[in-house]
KEZABA-338237 format. One line per 8 residues: their letters; for each residue x, y, z of C-alpha. Coordinates in pm, 1 decimal. Example, Ala and Ser with C-alpha at 12.3 -4.5 7.8 and 13.67 -1.06 7.14 Angstrom:
2
AS	1230.0 -450.0 780.0; 1367.0 -106.0 714.0 .
END
This chain:
405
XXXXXXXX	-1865.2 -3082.4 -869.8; -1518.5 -3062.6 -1039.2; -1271.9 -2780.4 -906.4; -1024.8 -2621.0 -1122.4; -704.8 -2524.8 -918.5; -412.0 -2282.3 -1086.4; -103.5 -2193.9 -900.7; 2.6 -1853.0 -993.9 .
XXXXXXXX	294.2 -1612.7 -891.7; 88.6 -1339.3 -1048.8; -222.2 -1205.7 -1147.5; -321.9 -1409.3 -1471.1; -177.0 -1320.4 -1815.6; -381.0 -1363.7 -2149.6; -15.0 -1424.8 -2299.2; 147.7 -1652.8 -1981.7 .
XXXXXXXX	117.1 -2013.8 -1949.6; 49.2 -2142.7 -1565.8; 41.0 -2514.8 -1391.6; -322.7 -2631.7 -1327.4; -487.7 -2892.1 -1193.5; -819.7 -3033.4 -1229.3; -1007.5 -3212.2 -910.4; -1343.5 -3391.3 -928.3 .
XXXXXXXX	-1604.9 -3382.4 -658.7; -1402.6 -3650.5 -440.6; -1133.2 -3391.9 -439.4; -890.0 -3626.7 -623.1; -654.0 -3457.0 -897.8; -780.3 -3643.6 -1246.8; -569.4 -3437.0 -1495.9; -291.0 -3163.0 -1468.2 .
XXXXXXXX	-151.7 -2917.0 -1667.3; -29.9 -2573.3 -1821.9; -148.8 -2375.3 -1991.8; -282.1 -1989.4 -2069.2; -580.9 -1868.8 -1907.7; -819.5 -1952.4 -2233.3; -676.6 -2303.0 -2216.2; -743.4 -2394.2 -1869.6 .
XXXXXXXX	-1049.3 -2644.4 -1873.7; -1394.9 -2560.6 -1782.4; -1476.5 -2633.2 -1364.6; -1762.3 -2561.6 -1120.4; -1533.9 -2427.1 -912.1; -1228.2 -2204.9 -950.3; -932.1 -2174.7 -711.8; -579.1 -1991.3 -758.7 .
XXXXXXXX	-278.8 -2105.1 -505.0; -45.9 -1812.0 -488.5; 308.0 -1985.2 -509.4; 513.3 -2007.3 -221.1; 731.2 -1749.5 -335.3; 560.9 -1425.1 -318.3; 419.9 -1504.8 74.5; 530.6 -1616.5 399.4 .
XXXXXXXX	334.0 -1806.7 689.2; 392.7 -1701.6 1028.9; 268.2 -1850.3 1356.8; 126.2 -1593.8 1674.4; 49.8 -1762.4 2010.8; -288.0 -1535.7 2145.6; -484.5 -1549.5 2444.7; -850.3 -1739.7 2435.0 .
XXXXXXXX	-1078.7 -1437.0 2243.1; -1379.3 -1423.5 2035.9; -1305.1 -1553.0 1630.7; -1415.8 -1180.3 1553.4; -1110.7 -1071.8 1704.0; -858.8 -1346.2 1584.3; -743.1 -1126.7 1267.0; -684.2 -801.6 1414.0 .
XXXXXXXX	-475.9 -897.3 1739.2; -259.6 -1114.3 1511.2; -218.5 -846.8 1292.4; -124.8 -636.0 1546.8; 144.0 -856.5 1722.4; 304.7 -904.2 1362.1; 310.8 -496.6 1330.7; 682.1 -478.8 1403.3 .
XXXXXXXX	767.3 -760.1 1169.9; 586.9 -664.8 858.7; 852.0 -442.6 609.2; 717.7 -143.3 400.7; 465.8 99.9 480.8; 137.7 65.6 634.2; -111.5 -131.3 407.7; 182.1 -244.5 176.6 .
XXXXXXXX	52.8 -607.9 313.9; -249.7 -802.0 317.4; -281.9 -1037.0 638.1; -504.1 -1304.7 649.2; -559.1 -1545.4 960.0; -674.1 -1894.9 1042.2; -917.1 -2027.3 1304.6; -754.2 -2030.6 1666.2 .
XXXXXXXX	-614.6 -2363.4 1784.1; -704.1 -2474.7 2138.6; -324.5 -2369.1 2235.6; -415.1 -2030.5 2098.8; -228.8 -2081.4 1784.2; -263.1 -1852.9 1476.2; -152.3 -1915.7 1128.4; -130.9 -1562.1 954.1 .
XXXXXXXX	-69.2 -1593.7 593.3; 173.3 -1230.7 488.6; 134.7 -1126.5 99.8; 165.7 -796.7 -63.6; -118.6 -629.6 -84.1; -112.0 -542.7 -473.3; -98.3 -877.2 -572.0; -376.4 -997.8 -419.7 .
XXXXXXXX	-580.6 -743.1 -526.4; -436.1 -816.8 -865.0; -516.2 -1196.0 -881.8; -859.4 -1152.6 -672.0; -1005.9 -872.6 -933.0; -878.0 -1084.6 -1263.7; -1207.2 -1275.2 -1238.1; -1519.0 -1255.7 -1103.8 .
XXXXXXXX	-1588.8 -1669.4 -1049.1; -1317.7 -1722.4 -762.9; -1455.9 -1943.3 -459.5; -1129.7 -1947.9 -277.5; -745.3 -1790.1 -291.5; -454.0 -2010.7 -122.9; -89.1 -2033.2 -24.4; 72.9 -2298.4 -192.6 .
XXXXXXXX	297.8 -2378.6 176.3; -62.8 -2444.2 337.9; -107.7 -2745.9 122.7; 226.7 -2877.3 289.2; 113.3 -3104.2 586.5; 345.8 -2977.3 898.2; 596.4 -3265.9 981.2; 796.8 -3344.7 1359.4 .
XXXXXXXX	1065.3 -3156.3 1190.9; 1137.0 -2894.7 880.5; 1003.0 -2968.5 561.5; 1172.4 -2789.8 260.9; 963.4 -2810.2 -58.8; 1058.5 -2769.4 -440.1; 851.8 -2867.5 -708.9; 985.9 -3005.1 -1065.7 .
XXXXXXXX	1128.4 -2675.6 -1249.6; 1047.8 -2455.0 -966.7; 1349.1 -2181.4 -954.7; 1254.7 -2139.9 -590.9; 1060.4 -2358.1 -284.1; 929.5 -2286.7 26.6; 983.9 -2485.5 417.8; 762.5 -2538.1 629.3 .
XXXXXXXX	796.8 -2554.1 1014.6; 580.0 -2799.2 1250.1; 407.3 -2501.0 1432.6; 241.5 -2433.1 1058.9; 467.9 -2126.5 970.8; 588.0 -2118.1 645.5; 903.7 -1929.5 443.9; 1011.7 -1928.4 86.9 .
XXXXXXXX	1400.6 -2022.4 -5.3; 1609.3 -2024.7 -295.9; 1792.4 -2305.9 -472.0; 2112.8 -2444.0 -381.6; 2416.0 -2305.4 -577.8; 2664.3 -2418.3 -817.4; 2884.1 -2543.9 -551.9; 2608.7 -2714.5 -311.6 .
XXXXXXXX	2545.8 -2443.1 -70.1; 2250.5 -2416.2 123.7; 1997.9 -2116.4 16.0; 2090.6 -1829.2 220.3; 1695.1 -1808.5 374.6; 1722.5 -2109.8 501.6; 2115.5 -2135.5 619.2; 2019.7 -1846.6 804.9 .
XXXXXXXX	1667.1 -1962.7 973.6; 1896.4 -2295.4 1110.2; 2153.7 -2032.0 1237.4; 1892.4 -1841.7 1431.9; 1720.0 -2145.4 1557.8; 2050.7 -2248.7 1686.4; 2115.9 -1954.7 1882.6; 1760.9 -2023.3 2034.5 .
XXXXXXXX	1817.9 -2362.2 2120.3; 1545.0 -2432.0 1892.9; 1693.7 -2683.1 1619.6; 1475.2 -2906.0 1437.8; 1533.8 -3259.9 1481.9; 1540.3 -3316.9 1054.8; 1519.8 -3095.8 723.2; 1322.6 -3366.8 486.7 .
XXXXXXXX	1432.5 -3223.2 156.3; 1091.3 -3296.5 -83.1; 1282.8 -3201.5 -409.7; 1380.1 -3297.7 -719.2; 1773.4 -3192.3 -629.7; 2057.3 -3403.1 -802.3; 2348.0 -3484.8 -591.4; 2287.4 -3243.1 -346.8 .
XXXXXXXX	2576.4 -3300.8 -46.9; 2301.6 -3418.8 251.4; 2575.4 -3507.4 452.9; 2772.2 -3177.4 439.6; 2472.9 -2957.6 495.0; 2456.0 -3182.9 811.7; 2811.4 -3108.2 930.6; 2757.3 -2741.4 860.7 .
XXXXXXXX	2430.8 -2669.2 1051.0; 2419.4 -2974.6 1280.8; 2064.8 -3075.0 1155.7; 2036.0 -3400.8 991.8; 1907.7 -3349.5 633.0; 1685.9 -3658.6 469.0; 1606.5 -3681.3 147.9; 1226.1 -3694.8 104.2 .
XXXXXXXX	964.1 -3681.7 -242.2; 937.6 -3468.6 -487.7; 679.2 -3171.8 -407.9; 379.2 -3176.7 -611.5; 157.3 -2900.5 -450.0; -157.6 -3076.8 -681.9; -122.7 -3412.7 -495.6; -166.1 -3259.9 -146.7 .
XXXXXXXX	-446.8 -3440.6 40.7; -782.2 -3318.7 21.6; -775.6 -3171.0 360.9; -462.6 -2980.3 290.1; -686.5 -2780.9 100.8; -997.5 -2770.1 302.1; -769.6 -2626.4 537.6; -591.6 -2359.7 364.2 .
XXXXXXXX	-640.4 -2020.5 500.2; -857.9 -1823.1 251.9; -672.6 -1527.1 125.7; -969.0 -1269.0 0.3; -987.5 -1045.5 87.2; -1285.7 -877.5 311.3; -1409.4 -1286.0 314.7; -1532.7 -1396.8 601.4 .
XXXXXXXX	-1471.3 -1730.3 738.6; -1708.7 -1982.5 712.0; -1761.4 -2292.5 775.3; -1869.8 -2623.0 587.6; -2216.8 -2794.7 705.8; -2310.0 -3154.7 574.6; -2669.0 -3154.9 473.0; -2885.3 -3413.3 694.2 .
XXXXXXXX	-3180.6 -3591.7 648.3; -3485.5 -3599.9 936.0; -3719.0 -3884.6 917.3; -3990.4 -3677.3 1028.8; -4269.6 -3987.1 1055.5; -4062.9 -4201.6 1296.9; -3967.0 -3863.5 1507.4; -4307.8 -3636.7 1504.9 .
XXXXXXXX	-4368.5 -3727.4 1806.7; -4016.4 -3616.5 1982.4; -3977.3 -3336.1 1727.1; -4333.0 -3194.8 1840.8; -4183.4 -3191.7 2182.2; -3896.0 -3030.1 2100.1; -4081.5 -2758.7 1941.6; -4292.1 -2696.6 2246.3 .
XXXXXXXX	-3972.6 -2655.3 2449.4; -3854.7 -2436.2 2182.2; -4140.7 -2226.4 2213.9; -4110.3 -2200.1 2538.0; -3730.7 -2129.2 2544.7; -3787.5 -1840.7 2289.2; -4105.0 -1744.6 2506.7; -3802.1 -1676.5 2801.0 .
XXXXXXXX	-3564.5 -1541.9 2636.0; -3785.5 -1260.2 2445.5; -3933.6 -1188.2 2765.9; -3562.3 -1165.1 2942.5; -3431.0 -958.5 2606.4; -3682.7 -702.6 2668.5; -3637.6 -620.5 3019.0; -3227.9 -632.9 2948.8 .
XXXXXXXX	-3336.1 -363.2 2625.2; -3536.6 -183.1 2861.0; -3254.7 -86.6 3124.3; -3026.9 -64.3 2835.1; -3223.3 209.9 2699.0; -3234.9 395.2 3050.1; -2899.7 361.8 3088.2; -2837.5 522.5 2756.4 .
XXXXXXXX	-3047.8 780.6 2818.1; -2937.5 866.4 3185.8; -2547.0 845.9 3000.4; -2665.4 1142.9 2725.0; -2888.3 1350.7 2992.3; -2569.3 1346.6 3207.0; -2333.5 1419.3 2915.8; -2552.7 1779.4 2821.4 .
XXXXXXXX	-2640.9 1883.2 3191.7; -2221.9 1906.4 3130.3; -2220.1 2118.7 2941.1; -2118.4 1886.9 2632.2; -2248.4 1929.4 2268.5; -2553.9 1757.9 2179.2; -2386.1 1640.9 1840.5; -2086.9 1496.3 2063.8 .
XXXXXXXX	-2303.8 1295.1 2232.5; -2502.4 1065.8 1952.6; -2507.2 768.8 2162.1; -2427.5 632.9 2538.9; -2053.8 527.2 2434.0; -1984.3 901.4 2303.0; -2124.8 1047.7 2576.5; -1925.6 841.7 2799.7 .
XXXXXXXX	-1577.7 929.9 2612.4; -1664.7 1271.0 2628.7; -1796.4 1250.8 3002.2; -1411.1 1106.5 3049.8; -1234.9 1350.2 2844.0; -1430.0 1662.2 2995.6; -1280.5 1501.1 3377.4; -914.2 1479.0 3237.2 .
XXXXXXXX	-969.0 1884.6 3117.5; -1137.4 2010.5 3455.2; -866.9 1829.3 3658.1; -542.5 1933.1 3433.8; -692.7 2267.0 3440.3; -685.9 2279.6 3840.4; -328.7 2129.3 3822.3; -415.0 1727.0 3891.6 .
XXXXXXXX	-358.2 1449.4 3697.2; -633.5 1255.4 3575.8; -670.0 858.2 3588.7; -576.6 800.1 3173.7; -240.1 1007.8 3253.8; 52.2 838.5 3192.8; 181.3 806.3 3582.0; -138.6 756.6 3709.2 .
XXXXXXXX	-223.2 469.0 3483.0; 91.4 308.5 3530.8; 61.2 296.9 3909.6; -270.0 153.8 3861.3; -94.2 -123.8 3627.7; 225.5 -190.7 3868.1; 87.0 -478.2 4107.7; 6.1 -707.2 3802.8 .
XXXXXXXX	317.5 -591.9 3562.8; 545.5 -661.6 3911.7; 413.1 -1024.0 3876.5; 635.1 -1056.5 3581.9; 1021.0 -1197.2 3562.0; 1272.0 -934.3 3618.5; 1404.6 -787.8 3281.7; 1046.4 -900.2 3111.1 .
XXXXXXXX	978.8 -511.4 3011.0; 1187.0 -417.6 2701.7; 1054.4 -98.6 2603.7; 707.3 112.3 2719.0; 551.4 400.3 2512.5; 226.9 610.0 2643.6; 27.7 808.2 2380.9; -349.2 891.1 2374.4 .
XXXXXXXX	-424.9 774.6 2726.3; -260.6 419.0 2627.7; 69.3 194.5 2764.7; 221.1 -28.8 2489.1; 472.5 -249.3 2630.9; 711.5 -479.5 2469.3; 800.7 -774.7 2642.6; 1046.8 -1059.7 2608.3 .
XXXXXXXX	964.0 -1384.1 2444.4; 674.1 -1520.6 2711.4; 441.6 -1829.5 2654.9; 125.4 -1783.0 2634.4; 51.7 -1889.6 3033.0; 203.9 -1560.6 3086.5; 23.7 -1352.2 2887.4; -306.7 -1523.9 2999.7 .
XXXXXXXX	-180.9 -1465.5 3348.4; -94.6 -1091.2 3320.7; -444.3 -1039.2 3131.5; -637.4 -1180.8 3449.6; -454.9 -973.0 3688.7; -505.7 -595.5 3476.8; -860.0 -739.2 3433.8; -867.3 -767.8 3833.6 .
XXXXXXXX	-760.6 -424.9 3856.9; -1018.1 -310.9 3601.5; -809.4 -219.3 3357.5; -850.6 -505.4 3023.4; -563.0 -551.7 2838.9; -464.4 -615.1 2447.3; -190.4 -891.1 2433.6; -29.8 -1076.5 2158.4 .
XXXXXXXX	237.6 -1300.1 2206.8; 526.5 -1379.1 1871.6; 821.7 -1523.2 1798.5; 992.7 -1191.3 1885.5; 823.8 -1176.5 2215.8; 477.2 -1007.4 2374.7; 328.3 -663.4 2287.2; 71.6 -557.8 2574.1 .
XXXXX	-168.8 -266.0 2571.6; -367.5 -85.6 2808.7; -567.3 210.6 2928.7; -786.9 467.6 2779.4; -1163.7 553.3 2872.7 .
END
């Protein structure tokens, strides 16, 4: 199956030439080259690869969840670093490393939506820094004619950078990424410069940032391995991950006799399990029902209370009215719910808490930069006091969340 791959920095133009490459079924790149949209040669497969340009890779440490969860607690500890208003971009998140690593590719919104809709035969949409394998230290990336390139850090995070001027200047993106890593004591150990730049002064970008700069190959985002590719975060949007299975073959005369076996023990382990499913739907449904029959006897709306996790809301909300009503706090206020939360957040180093907002029977805290130890540490202790946590952890620091019924 041969797959046709097209690097665009916008949504395809019946009137704009664009780089393509075609791949057979080994994944190897047998021909190359650019072209308008009726041009491009005929595929199996299509993929774009949005240039490095118009998105940026960025790299959340989270605590050990569900993959269901993955994309929206990394888009919630990027919320405070994402410019624009709300839905301007599209976030779109890989699987979670065993350190709890996240890549979250950032694009605009609009753009996506404009390349995804420009055809109907897309299989996949990918950042061209994805297909740049990570290296020990920085890897800046410009491809032959490119007016801009991308570098790549070894956690995976990704950010695009200019050219370097007339007089030999660094870009200012990336002068200013060295300067911060400085003042974090978080230098990289090299900048391999994959680039096609003439006489470019290595040796006095290395006096001015105190990073040795090497000169590396050209960037060719077509020649990345195949698994560069397999990789890649998918970009569509509403597309769920999925994974690849290899198709195997059964000899099923040589292995009747243990696959007969294991059907019997299948039969009996589905035998169990429906029988254990039913009893667990059984109480469920009591429970349910005892939750709504509670609900009405007080005094709530029968249309408030459509299922067991209304009713329970309500049942909550209806407490927090009766006791503000008779002057008490209730246990979602903000002083109460704190006081509930002190013993675990008093576990933390002094100074940890930047900032703390309640609204809508919720704490959000802002913490300094922690690892992820501590996050996983100050989620088992709220969980202890029965009160589950949302945690994120960033580059900027942690963003912790609690309470409500």
């Amino acid at each position: 199956m041969t797959t046709l791959r097209v690097l665009l920095a916008a949504p395809p133009s019946a009137s704009r030439a664009d780089a393509w490459a075609l791949f057979d079924a080994a994944g190897v790149c047998v021909r190359t080259g650019d072209d308008r949209p009726d041009k491009w040669p005929v595929a199996d497969r299509m993929e774009f690869v949005v240039a490095a340009a118009q998105l940026r890779i960025a790299c959340v440490a989270l605590p050990p969840m569900p993959a269901s969860r993955v994309p929206a607690a990394a888009s919630f500890a990027l919320d405070d670093q994402l410019a624009g208003p709300p839905g301007a971009h599209h976030l779109a998140a890989s699987r979670q490393a065993p350190d709890g690593q996240v890549r979250v590719v950032v694009i605009a919104r609009p753009l996506l939506e404009g390349i995804a809709g420009s055809r109907g035969d897309i299989a996949r949409i990918i950042a061209e820094p994805d297909l740049a394998l990570p290296l020990v230290g920085w890897r800046w990336c410009t491809g032959a004619g490119a007016e801009s390139g991308f570098v790549r850090r070894p956690d995976g995070s990704a950010f695009p950078v200019g050219m370097p001027s007339g007089d030999g200047a660094l870009p200012p993106e990336l002068a200013l990424a060295l300067a911060q890593a400085g003042r974090s004591g978080k230098l990289p150990a090299d900048v391999r410069v994959d680039a096609t730049f003439a006489d470019v002064p290595l040796t006095a970008w290395q006096r001015e940032t105190g990073v040795a700069f090497a000169r590396g190959t050209p960037w060719r985002w077509h020649a990345a391995p195949a698994a560069a590719f397999a990789e890649a975060v998918d970009l569509r949007p509403n597309t769920p991950s999925t994974g690849s299975a290899a198709s195997r073959r059964y000899p099923g005369r040589l292995f009747a006799p243990a696959l007969w076996l294991a059907g019997a023990a299948l039969a009996l382990h589905i035998a169990a399990t429906v029988g254990e499913w039913s009893a667990l739907k059984v109480d469920a449904w009591r429970e349910a029902r005892e939750w709504t029959t509670l609900a009405l006897s007080a005094g709530i709306a029968p249309d408030v209370v459509a299922n067991p996790s209304s009713a329970r809301v309500a049942l909550a909300l209806r407490y927090s009215e009766l006791r503000h009503a008779n002057g008490l706090p209730a246990p979602d206020d903000a002083l109460p719910l704190l006081a509930r939360a002190a013993p675990a957040l008093a576990t933390l180093p002094p100074g940890s808490v930047k900032s703390a907002s309640y609204n809508d029977g919720h704490w959000t805290l802002d913490l300094a930069p922690a690892d992820a130890t501590t996050v996983r540490d100050l989620d088992a202790r709220m969980r202890a006091a029965g009160m589950p946590v949302i945690a994120a952890v960033s580059a900027a620091g942690a963003r912790v969340r609690f309470g409500g019924p």
